[in-house]
C-alpha positions in Angstrom: 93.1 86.9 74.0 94.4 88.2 77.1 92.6 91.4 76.5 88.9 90.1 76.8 90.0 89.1 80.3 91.5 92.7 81.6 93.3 92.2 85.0 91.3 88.4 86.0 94.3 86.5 85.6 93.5 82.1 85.6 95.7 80.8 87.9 95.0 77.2 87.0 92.5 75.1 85.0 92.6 71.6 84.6 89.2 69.6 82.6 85.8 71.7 84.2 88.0 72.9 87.0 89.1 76.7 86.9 90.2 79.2 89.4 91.2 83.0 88.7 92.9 85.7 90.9 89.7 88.3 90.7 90.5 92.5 90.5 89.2 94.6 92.6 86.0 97.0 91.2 84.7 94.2 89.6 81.3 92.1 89.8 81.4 88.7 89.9 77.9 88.0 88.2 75.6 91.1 86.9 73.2 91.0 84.1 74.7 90.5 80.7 74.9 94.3 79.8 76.7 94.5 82.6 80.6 93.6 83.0 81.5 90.9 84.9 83.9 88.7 85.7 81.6 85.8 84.9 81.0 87.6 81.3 84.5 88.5 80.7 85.8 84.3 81.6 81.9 83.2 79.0 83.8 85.6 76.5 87.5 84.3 76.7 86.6 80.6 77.4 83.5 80.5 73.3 86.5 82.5 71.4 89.7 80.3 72.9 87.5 77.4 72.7 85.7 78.1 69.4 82.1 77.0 70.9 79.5 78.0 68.6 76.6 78.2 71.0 76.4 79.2 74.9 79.4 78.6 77.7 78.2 76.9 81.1 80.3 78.3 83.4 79.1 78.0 87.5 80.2 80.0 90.1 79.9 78.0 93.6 81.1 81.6 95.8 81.4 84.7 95.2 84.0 88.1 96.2 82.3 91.3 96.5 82.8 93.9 94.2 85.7 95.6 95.9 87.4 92.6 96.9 89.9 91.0 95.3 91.6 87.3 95.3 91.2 83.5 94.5 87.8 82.4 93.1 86.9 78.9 91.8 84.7 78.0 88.5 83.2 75.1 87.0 82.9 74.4 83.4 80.0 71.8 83.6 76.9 70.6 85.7 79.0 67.5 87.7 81.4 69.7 88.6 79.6 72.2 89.5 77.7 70.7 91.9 80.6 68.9 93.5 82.1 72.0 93.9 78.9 73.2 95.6 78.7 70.9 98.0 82.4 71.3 99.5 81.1 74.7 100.0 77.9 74.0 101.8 79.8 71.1 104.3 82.6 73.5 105.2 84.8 71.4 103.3 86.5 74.4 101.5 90.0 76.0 103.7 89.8 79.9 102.8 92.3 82.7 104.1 91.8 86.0 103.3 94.2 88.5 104.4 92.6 92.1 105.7 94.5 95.6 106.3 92.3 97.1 109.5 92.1 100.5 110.7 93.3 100.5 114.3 95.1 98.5 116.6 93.8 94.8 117.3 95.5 93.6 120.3 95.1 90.0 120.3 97.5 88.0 118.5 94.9 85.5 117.7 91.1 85.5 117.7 87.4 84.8 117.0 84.6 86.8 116.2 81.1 85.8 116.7 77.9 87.6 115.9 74.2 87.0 114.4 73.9 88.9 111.3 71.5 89.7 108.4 71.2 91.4 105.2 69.5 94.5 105.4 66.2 94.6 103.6 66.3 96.7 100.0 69.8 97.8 100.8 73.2 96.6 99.8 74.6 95.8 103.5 73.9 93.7 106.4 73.8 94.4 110.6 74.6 92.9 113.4 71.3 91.3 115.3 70.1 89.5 118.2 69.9 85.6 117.3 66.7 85.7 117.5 65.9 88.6 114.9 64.2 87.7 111.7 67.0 86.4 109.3 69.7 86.3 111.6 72.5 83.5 110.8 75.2 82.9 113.0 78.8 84.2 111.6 81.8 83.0 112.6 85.6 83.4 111.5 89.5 82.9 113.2 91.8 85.9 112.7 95.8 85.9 113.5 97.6 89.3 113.6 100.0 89.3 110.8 101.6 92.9 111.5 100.8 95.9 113.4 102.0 99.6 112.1 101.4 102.6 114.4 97.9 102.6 113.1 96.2 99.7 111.1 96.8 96.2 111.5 97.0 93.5 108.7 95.1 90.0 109.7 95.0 86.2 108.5 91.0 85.2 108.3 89.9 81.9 108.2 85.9 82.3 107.6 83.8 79.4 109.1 81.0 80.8 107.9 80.4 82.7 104.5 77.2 85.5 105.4 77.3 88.3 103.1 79.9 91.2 104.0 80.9 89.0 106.9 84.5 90.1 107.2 84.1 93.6 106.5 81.0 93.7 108.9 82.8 92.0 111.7 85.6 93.8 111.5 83.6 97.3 111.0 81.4 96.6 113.7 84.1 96.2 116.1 85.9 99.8 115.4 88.3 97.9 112.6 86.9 99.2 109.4 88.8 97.6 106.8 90.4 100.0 105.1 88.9 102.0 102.1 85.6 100.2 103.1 83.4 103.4 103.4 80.1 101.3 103.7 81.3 99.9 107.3 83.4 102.6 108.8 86.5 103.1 107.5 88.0 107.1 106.8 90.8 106.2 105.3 91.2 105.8 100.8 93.1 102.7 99.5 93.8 102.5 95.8 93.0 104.6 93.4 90.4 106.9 94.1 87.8 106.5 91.3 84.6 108.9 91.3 82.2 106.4 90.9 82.3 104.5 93.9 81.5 100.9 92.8 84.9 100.9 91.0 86.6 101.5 94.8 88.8 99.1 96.3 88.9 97.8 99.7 91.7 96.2 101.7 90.6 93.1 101.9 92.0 89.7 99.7 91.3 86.1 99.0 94.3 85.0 99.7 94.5 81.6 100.1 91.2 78.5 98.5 92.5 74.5 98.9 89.4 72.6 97.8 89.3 69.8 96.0 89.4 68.9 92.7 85.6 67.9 91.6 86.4 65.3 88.8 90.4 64.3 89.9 91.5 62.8 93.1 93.4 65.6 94.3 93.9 68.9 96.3 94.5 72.2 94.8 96.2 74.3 96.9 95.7 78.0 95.1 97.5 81.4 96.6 96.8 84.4 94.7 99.0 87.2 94.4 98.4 91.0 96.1 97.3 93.4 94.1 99.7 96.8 93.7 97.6 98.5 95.3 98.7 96.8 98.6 102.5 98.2 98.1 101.2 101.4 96.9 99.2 102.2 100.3 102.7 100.8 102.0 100.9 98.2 104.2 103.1 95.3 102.7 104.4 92.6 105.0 108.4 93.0 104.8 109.0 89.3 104.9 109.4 88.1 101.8 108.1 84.7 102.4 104.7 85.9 103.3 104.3 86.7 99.4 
């Protein structure tokens, strides 16, 4: 069974409630030709389940391709929508943790822009607030460790734009690292030729929401990828992990 999911490992599920620890180089939705992690989860969840006819699954957020981390699912409409709505009232605590090129000399921080999507292309800009589009983006960063060159931050995201972290990072001179698209030089991973199977330095760590249908919290952490240790940009405390 394990097989039809690949690297998406479920960190917990519990009635319609599901969260998984996403690989990087992988879409979250795409067409149904197309793998996803939404597909591979349909696929796991009809055979384990033996459901004759189609799987609702809903997927409140999503990680970008290259990204990897915590994600949350719902397995029907009630939930879903629950779900939904701790997203849209800012009700949802995310951390992400980010490897940066360059030094950032603040302990502790904010970053505030307007931003957009670019029209008919796969990235957004900075703008001026009162440019067509534009939506304010803010998030809360907290040095974590510095190396000689790079520097590995704690995100909070207040708001959720599209590329947010890797465009206000990039836009700043800290590209996150292996992110080509916004500036960064530097590989991270394995180097794959086609470049939608990339990975960037950037991970959901941390998602405490709450459960839609139980009256509890759930707390998830997911684990680094190998690729973090492999590029030596590991935090040496072991309690961080």
């Amino acid at each position: 069974m394990d097989n039809l999911l690949g690297e998406v490992r479920i960190l917990y599920e519990q009635g319609p409630c599901l969260l998984i620890n996403k690989p990087g180089g992988l879409l979250t939705q795409a067409p149904p030709h197309i793998d996803s992690v939404e597909m591979r989860l349909k696929k796991f969840i009809r055979i384990r389940d033996e459901k004759p006819g189609r799987v609702y699954l809903a997927v409140p957020h999503r990680l970008d391709r290259p990204v990897t981390g915590v994600m949350v699912f719902a397995l029907h409409q009630r939930a879903a929508k629950r779900i939904s709505n701790q997203f849209e009232q800012r009700l949802v605590e995310k951390e992400y943790w980010a490897c940066v090129e360059g030094t950032v000399e603040e302990e502790e921080g904010s970053f505030v822009d307007f931003m957009r999507k670019v029209p008919g292309e796969a990235r957004s800009e900075i703008c001026e607030a009162s440019s067509e589009q534009a939506k304010q983006a803010v998030l809360h960063y907290r040095v974590l460790k510095r190396t000689k060159s790079k520097t590995w931050l704690s995100i909070q995201l207040e708001t959720g734009r599209t590329h947010q972290i890797r465009l206000q990072c990039g836009s700043r001179g800290y590209p996150i690292i292996g992110d080509a698209l916004y500036g960064s030089t530097l590989r991270f991973g394995e180097h794959h030729e086609d470049e939608r199977r990339r990975c960037i330095a950037l991970h959901s760590r941390r998602l405490k929401i709450r459960h839609p249908m139980v009256d509890q919290y759930l707390d998830m952490t997911a684990q680094l990828p190998e690729t973090w240790a492999a590029a030596k940009i590991l935090i040496s405390d072991a309690s961080q992990e």
